[in-house]
PDBQT receptor file of N, H, CA, C and O in Angstrom, charges set to zero:
ATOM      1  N   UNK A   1       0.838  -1.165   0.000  1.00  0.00    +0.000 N 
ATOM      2  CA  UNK A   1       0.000   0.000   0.000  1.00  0.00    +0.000 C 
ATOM      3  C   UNK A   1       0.893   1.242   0.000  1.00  0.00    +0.000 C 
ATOM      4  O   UNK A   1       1.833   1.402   0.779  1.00  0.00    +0.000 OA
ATOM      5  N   UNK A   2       0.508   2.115  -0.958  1.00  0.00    +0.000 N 
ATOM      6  H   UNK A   2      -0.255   1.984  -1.591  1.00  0.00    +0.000 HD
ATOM      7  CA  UNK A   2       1.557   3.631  -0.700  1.00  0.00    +0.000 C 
ATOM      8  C   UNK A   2       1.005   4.403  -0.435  1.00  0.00    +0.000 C 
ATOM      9  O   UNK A   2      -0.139   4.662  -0.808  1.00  0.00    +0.000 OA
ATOM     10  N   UNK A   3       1.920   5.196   0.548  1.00  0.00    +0.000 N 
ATOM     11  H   UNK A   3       2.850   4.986   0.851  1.00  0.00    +0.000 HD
ATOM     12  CA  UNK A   3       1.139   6.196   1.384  1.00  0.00    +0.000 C 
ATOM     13  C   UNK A   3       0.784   7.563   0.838  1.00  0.00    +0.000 C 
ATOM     14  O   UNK A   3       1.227   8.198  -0.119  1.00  0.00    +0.000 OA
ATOM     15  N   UNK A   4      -0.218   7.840   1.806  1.00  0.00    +0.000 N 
ATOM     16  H   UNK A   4      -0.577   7.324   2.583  1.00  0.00    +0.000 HD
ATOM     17  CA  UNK A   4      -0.894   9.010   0.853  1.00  0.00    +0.000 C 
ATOM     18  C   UNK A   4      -0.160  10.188   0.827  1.00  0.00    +0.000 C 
ATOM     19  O   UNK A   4       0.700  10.424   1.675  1.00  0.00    +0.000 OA
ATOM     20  N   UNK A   5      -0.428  10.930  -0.065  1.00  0.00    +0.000 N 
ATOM     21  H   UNK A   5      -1.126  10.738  -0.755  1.00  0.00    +0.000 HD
ATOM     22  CA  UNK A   5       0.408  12.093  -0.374  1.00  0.00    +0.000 C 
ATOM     23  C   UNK A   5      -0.687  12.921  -0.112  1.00  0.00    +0.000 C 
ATOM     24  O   UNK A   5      -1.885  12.791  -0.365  1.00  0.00    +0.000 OA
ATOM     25  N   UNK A   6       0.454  14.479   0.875  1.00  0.00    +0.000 N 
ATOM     26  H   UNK A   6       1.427  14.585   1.081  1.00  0.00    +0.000 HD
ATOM     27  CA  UNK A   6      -0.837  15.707   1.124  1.00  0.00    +0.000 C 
ATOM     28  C   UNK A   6      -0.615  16.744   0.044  1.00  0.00    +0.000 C 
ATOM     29  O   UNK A   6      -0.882  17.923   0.275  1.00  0.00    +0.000 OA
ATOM     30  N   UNK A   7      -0.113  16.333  -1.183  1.00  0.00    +0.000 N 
ATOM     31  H   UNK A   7       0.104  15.375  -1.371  1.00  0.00    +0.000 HD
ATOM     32  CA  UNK A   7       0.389  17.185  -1.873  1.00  0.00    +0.000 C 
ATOM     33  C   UNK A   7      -1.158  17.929  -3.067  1.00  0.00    +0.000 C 
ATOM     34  O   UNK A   7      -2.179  17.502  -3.606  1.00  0.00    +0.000 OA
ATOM     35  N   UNK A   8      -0.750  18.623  -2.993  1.00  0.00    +0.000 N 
ATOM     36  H   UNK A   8       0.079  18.969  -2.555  1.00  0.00    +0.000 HD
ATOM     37  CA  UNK A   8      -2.457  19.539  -3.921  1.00  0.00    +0.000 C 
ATOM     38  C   UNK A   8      -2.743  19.295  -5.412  1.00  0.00    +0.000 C 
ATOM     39  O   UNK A   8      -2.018  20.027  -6.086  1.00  0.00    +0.000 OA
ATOM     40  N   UNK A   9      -3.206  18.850  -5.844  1.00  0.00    +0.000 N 
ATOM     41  H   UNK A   9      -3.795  18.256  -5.297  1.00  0.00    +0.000 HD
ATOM     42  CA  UNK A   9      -2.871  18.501  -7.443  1.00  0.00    +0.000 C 
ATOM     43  C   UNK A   9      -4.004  20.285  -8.088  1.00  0.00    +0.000 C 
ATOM     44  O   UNK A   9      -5.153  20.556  -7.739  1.00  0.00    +0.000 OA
ATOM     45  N   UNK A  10      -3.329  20.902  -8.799  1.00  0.00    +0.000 N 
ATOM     46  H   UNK A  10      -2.395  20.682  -9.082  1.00  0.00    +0.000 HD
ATOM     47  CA  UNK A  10      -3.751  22.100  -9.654  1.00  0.00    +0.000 C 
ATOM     48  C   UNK A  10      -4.482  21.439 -10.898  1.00  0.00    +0.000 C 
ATOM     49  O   UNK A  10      -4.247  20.257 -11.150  1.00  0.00    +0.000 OA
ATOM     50  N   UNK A  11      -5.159  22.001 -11.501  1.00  0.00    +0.000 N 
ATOM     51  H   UNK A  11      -5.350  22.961 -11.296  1.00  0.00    +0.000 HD
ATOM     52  CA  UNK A  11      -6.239  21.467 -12.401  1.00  0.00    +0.000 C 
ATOM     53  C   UNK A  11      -6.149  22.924 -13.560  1.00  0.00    +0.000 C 
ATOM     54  O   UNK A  11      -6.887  23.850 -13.222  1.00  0.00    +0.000 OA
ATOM     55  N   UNK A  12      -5.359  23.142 -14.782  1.00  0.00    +0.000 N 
ATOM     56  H   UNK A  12      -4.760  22.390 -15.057  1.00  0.00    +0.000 HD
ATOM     57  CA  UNK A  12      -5.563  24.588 -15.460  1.00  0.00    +0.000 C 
ATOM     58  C   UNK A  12      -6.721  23.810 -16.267  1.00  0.00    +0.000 C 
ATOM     59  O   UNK A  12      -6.846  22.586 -16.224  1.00  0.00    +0.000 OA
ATOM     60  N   UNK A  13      -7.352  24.462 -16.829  1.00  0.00    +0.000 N 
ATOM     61  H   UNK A  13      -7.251  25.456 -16.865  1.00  0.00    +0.000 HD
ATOM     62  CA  UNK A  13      -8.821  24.779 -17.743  1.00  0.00    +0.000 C 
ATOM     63  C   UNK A  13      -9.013  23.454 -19.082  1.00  0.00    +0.000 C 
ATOM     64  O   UNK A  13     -10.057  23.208 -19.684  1.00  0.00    +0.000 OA
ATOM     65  N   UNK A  14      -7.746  22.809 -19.257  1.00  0.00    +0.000 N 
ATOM     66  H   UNK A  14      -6.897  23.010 -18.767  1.00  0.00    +0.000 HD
ATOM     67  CA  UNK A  14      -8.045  21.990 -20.209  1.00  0.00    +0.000 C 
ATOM     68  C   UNK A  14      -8.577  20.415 -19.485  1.00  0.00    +0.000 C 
ATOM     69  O   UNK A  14      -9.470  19.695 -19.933  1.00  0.00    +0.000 OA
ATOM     70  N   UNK A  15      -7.831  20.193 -18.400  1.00  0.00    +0.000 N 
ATOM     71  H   UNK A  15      -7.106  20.777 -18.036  1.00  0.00    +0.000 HD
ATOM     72  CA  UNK A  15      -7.843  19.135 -17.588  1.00  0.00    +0.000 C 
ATOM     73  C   UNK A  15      -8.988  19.118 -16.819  1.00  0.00    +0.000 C 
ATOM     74  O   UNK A  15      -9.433  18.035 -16.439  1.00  0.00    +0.000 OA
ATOM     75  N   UNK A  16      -9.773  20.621 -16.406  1.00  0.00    +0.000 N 
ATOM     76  H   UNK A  16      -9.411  21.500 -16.715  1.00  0.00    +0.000 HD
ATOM     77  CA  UNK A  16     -10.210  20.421 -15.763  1.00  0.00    +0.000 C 
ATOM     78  C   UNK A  16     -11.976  19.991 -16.522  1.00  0.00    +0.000 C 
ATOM     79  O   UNK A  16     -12.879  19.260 -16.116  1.00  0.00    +0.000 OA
ATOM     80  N   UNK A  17     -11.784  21.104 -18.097  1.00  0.00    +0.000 N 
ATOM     81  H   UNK A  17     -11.050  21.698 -18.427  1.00  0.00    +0.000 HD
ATOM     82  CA  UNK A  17     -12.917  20.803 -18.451  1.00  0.00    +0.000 C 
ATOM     83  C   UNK A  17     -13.238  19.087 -19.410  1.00  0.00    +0.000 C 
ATOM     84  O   UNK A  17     -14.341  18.670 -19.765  1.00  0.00    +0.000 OA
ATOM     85  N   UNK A  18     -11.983  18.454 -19.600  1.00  0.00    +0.000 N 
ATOM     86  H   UNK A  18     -11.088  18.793 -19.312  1.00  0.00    +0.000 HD
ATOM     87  CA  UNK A  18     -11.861  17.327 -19.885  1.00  0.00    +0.000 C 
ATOM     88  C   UNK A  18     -12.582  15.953 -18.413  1.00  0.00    +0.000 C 
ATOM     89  O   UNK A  18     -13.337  14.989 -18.541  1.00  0.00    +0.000 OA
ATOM     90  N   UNK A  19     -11.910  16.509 -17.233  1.00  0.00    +0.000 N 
ATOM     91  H   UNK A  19     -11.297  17.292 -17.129  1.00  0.00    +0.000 HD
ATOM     92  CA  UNK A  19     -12.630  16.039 -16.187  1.00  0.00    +0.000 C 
ATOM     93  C   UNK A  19     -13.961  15.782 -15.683  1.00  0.00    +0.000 C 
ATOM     94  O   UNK A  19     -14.489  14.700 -15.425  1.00  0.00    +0.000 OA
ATOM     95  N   UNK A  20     -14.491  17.150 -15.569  1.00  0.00    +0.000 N 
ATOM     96  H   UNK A  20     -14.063  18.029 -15.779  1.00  0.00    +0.000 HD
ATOM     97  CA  UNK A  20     -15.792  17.306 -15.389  1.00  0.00    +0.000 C 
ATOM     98  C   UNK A  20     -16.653  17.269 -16.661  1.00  0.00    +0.000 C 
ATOM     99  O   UNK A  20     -17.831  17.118 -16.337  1.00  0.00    +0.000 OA
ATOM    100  N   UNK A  21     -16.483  17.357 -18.046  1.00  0.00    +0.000 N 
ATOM    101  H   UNK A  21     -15.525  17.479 -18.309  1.00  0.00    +0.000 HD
ATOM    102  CA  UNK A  21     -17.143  17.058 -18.970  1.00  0.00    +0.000 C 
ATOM    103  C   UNK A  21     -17.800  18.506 -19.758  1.00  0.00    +0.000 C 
ATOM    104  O   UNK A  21     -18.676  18.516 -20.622  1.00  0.00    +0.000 OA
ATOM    105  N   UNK A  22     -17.146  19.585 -19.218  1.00  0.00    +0.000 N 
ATOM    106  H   UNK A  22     -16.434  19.577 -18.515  1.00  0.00    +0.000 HD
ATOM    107  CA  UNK A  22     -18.122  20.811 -19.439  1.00  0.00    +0.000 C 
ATOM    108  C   UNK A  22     -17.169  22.132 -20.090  1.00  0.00    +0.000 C 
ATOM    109  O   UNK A  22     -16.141  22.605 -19.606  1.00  0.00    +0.000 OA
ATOM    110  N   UNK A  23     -17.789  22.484 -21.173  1.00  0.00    +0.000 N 
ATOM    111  H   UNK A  23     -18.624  22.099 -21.566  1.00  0.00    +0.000 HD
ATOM    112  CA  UNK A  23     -16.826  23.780 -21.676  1.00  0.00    +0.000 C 
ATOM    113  C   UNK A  23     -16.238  24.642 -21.000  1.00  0.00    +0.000 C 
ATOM    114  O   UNK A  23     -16.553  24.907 -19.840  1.00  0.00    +0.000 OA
ATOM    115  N   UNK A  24     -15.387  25.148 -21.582  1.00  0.00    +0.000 N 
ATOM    116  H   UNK A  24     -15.132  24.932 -22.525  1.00  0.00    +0.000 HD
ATOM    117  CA  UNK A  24     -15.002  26.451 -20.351  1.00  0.00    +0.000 C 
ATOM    118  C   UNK A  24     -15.684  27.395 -20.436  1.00  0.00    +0.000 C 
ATOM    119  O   UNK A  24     -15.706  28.012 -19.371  1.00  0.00    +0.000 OA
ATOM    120  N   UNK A  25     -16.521  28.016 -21.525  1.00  0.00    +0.000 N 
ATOM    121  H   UNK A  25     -16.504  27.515 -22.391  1.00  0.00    +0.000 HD
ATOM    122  CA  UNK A  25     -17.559  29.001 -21.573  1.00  0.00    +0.000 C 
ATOM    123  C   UNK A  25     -19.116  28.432 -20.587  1.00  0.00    +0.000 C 
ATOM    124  O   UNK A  25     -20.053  29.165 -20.270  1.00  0.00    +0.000 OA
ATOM    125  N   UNK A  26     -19.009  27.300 -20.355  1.00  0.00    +0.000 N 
ATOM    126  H   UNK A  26     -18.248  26.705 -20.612  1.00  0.00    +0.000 HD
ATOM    127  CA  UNK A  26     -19.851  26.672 -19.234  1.00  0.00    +0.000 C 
ATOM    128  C   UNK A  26     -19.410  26.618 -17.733  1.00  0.00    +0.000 C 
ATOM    129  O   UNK A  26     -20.038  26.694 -16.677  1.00  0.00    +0.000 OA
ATOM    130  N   UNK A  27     -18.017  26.450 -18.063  1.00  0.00    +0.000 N 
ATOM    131  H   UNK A  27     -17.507  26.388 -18.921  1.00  0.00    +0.000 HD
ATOM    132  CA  UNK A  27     -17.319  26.418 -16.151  1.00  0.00    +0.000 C 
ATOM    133  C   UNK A  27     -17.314  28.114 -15.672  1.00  0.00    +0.000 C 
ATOM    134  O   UNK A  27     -17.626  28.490 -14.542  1.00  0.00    +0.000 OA
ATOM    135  N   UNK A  28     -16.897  29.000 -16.771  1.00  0.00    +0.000 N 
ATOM    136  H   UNK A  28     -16.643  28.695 -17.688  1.00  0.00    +0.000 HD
ATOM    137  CA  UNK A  28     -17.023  30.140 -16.575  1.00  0.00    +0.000 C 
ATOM    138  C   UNK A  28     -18.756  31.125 -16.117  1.00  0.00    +0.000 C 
ATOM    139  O   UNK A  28     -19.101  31.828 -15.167  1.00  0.00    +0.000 OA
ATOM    140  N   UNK A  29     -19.252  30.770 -17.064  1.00  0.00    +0.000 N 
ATOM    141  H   UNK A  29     -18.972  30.199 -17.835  1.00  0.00    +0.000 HD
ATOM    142  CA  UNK A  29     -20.219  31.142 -16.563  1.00  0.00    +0.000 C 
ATOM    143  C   UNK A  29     -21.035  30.693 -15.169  1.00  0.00    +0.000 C 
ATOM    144  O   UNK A  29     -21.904  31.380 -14.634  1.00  0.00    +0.000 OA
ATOM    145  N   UNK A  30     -20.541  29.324 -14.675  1.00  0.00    +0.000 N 
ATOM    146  H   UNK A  30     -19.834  28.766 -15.110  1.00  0.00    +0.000 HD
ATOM    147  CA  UNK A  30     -21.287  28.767 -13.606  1.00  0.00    +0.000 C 
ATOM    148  C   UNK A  30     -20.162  29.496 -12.575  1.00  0.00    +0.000 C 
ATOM    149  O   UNK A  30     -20.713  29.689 -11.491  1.00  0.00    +0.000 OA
ATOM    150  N   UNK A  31     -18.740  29.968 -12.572  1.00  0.00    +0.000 N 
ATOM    151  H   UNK A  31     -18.293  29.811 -13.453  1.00  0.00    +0.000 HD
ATOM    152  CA  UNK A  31     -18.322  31.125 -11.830  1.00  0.00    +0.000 C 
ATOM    153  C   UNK A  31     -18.751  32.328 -11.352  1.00  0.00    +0.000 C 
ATOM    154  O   UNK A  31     -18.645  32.825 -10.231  1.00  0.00    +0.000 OA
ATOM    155  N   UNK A  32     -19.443  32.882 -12.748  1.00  0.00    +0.000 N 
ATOM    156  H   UNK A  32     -19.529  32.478 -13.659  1.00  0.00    +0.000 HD
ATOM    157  CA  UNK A  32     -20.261  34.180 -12.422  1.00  0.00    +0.000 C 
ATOM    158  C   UNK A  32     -20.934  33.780 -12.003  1.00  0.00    +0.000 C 
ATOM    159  O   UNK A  32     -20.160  33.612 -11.061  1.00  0.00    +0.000 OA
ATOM    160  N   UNK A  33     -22.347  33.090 -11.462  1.00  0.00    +0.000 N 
ATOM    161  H   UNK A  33     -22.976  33.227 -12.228  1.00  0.00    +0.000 HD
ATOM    162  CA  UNK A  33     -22.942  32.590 -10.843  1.00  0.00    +0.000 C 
ATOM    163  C   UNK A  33     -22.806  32.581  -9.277  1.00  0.00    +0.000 C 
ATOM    164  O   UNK A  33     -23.488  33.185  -8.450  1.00  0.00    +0.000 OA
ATOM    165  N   UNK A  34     -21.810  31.787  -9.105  1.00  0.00    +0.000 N 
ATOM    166  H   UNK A  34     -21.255  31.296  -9.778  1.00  0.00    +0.000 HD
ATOM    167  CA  UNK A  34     -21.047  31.279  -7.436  1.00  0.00    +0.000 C 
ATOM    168  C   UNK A  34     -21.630  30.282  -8.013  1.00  0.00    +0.000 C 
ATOM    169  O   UNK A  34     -22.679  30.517  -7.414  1.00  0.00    +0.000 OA
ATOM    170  N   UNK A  35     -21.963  29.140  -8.803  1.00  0.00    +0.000 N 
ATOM    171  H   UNK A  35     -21.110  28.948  -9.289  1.00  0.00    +0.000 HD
ATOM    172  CA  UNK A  35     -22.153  27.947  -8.693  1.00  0.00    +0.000 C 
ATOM    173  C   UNK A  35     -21.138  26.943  -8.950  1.00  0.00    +0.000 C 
ATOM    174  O   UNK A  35     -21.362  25.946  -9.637  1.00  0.00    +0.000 OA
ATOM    175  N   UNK A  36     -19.681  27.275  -8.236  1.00  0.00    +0.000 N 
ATOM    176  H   UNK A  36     -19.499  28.085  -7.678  1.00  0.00    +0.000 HD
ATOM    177  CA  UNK A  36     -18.200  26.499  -8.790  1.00  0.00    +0.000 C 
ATOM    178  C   UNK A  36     -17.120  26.982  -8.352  1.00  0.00    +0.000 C 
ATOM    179  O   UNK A  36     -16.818  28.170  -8.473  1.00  0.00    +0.000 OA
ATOM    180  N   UNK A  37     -16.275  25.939  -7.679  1.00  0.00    +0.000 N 
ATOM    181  H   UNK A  37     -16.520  24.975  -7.581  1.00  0.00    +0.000 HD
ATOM    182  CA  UNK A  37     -15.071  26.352  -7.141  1.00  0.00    +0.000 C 
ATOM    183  C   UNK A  37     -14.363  27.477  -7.819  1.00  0.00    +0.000 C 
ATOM    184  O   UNK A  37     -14.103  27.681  -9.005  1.00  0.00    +0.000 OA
ATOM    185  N   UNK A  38     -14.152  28.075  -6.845  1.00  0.00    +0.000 N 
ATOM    186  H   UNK A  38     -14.363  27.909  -5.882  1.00  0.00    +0.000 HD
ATOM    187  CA  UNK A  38     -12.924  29.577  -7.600  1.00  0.00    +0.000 C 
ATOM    188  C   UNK A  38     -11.732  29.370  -7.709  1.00  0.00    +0.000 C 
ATOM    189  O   UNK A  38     -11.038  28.914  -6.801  1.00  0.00    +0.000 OA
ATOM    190  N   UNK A  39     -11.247  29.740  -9.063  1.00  0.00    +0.000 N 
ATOM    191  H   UNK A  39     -11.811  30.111  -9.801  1.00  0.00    +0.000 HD
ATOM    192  CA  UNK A  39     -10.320  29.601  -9.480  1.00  0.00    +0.000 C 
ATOM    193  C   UNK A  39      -9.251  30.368  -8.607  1.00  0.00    +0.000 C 
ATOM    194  O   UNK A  39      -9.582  31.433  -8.086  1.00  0.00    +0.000 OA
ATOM    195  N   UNK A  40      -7.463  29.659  -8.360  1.00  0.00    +0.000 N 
ATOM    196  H   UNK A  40      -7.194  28.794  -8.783  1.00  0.00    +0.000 HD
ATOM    197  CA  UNK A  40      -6.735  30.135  -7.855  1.00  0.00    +0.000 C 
ATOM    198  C   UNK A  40      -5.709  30.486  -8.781  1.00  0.00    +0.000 C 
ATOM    199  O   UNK A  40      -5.409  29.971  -9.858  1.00  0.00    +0.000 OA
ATOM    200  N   UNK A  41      -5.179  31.552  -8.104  1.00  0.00    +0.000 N 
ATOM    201  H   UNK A  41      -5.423  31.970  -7.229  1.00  0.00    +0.000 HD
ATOM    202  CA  UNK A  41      -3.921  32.457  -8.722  1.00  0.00    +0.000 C 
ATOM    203  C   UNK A  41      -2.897  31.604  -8.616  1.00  0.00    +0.000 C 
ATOM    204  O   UNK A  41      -2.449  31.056  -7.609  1.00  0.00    +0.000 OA
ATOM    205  N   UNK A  42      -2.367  31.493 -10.389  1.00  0.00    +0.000 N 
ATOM    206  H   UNK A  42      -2.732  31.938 -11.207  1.00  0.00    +0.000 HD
ATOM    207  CA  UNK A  42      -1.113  30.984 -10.371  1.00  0.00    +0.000 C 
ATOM    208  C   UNK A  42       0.437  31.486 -10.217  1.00  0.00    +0.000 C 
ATOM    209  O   UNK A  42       1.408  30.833  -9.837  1.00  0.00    +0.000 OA
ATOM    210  N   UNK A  43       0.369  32.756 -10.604  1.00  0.00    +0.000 N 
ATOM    211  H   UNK A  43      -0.420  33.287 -10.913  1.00  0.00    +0.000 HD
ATOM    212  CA  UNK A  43       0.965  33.753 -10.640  1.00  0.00    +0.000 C 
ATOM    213  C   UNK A  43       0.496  34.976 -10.104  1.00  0.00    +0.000 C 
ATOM    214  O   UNK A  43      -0.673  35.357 -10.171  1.00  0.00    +0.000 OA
ATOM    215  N   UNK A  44       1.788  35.812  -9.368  1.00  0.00    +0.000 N 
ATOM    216  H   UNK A  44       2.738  35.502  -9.314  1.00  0.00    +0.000 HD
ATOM    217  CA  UNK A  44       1.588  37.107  -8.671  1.00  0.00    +0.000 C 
ATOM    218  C   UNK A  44       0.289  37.585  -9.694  1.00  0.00    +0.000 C 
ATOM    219  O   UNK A  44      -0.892  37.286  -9.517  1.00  0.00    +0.000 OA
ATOM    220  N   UNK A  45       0.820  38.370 -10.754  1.00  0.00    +0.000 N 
ATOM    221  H   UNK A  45       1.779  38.613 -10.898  1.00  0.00    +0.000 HD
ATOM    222  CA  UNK A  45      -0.239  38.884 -12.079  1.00  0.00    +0.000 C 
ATOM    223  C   UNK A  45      -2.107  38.386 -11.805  1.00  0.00    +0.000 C 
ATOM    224  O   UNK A  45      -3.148  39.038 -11.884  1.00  0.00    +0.000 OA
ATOM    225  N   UNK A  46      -1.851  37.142 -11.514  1.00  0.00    +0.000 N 
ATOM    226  H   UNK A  46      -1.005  36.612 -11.450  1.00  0.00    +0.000 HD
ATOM    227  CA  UNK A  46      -2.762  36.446 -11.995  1.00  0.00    +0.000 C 
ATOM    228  C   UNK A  46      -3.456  36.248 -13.554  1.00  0.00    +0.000 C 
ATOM    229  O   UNK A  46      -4.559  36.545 -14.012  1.00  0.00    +0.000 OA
ATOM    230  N   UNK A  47      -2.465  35.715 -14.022  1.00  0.00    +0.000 N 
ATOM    231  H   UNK A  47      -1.569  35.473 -13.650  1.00  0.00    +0.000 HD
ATOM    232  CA  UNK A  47      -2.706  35.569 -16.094  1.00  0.00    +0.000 C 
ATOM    233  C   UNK A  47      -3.081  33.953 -15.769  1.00  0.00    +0.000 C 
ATOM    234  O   UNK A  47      -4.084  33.399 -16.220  1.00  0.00    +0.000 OA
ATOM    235  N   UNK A  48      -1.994  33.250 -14.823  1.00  0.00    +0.000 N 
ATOM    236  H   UNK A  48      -1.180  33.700 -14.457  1.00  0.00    +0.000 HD
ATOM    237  CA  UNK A  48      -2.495  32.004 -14.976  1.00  0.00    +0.000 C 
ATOM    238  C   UNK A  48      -3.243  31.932 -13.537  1.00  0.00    +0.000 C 
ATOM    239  O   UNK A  48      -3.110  32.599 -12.511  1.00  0.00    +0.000 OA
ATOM    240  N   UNK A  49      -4.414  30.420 -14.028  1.00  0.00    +0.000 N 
ATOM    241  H   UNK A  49      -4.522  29.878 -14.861  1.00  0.00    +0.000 HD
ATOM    242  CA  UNK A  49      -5.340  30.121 -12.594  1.00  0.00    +0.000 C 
ATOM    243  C   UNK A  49      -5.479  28.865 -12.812  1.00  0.00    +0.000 C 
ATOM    244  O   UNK A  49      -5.296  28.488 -13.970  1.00  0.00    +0.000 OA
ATOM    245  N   UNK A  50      -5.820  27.924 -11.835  1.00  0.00    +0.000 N 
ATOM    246  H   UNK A  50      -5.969  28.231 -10.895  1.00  0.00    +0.000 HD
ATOM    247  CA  UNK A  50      -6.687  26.731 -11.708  1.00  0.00    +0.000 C 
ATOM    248  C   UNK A  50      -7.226  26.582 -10.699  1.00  0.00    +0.000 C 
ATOM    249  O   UNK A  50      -7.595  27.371  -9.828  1.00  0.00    +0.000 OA
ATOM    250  N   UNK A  51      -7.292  25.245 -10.840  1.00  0.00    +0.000 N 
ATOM    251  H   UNK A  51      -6.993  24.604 -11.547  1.00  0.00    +0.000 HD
ATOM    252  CA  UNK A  51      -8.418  24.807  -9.640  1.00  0.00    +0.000 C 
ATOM    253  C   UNK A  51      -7.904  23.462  -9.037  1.00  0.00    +0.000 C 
ATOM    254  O   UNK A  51      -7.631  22.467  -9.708  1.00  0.00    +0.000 OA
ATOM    255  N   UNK A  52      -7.800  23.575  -7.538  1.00  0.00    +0.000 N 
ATOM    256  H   UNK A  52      -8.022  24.383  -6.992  1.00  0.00    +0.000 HD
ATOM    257  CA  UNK A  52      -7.525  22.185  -6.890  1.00  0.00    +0.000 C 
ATOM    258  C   UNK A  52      -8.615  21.495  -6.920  1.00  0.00    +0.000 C 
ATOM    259  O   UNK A  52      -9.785  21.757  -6.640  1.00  0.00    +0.000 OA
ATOM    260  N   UNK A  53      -8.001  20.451  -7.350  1.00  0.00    +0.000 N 
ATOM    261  H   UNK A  53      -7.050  20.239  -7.578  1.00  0.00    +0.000 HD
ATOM    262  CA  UNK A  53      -8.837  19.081  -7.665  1.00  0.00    +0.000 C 
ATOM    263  C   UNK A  53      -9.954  18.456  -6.318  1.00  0.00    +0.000 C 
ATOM    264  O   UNK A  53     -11.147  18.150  -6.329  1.00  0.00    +0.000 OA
ATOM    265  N   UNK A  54      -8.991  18.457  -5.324  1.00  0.00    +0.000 N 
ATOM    266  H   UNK A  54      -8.023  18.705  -5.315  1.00  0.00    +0.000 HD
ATOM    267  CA  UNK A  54     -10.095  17.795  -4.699  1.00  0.00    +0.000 C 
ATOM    268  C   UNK A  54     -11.418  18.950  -4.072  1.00  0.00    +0.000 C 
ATOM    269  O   UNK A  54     -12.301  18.571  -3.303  1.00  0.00    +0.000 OA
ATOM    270  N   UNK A  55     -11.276  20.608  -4.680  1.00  0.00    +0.000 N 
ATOM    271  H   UNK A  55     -10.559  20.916  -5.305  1.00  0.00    +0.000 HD
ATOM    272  CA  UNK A  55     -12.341  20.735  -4.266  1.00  0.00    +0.000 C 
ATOM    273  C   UNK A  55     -13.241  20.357  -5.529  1.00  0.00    +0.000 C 
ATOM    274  O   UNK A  55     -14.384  19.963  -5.300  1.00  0.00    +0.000 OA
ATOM    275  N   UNK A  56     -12.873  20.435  -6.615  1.00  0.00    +0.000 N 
ATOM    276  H   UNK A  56     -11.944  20.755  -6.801  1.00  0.00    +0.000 HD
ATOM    277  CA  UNK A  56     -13.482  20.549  -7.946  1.00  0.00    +0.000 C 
ATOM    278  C   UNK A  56     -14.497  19.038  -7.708  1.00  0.00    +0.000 C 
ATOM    279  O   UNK A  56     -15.686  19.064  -8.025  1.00  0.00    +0.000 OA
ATOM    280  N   UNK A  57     -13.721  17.514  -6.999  1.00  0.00    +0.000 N 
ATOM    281  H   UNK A  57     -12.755  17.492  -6.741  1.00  0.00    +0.000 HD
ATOM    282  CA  UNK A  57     -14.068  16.605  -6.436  1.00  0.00    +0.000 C 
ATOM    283  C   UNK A  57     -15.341  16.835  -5.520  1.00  0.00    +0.000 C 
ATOM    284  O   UNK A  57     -16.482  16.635  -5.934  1.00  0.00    +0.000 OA
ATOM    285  N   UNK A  58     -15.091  17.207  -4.430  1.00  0.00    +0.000 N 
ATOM    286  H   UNK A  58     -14.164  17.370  -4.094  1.00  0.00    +0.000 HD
ATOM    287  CA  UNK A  58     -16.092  17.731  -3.630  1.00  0.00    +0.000 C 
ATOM    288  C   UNK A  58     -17.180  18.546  -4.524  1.00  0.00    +0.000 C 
ATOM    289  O   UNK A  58     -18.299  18.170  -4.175  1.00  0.00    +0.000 OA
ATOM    290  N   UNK A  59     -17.244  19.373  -5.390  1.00  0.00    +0.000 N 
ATOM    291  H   UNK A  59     -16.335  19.678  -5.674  1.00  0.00    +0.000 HD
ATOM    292  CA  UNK A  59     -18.152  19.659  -6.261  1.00  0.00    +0.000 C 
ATOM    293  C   UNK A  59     -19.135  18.717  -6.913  1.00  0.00    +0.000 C 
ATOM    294  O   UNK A  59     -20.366  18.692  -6.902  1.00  0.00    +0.000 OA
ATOM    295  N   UNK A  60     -18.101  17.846  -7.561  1.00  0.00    +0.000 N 
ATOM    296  H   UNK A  60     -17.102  17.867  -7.570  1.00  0.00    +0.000 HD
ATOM    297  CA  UNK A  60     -18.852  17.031  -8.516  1.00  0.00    +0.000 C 
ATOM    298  C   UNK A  60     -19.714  15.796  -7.601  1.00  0.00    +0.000 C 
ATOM    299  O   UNK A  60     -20.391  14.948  -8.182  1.00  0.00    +0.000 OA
ATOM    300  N   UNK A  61     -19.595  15.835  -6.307  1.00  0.00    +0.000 N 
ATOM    301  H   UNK A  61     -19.045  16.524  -5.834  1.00  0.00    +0.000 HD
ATOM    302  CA  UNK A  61     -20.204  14.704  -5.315  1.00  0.00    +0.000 C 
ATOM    303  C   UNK A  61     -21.156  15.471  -4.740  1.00  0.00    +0.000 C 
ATOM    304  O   UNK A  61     -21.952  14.878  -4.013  1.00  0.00    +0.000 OA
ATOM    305  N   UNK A  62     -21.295  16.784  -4.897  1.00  0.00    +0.000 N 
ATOM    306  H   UNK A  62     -20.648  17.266  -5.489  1.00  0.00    +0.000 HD
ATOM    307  CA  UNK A  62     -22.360  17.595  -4.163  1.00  0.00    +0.000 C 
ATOM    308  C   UNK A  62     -23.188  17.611  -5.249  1.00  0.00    +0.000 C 
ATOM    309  O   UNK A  62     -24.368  17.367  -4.995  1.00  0.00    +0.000 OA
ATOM    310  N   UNK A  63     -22.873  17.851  -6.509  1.00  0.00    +0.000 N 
ATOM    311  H   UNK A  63     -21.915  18.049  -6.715  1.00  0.00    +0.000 HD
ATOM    312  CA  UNK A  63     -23.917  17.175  -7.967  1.00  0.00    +0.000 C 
ATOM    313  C   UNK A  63     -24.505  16.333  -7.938  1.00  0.00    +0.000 C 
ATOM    314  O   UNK A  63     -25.662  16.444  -8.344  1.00  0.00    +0.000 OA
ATOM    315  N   UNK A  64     -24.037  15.063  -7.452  1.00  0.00    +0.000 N 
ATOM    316  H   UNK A  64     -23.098  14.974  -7.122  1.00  0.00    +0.000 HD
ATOM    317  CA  UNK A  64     -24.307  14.008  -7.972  1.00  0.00    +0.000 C 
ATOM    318  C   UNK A  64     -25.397  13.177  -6.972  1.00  0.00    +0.000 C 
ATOM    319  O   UNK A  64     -25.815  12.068  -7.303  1.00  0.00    +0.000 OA
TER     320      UNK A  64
């Protein structure tokens, strides 16, 4: 058995909408909303963002 890792897995926009099944003009808009984890700053700037997985997880089990 290998042990678990507390390490955060990041999710950018291709992975994530490949995951959950849903465009990004669909993940986006369910942002404006508040109906979807918020995206985190990848950079100071913030140009890049994603999303940790296991809340995106916790999302998709509160769907389902």
């Amino acid at each position: 058995m290998e042990p678990k890792s507390n390490s955060i897995r990041i999710l950018r926009m291709p992975q994530l909408s490949q995951k959950i099944g849903l465009s990004p003009s669909t993940i986006y808009a369910l942002l404006k909303a508040g109906d979807f984890p918020k995206q985190k700053k990848l950079t100071k700037a913030g140009y890049a963002v994603g999303w940790v997985e296991s809340e995106i997880d916790a999302w998709l089990n509160r769907k389902n």
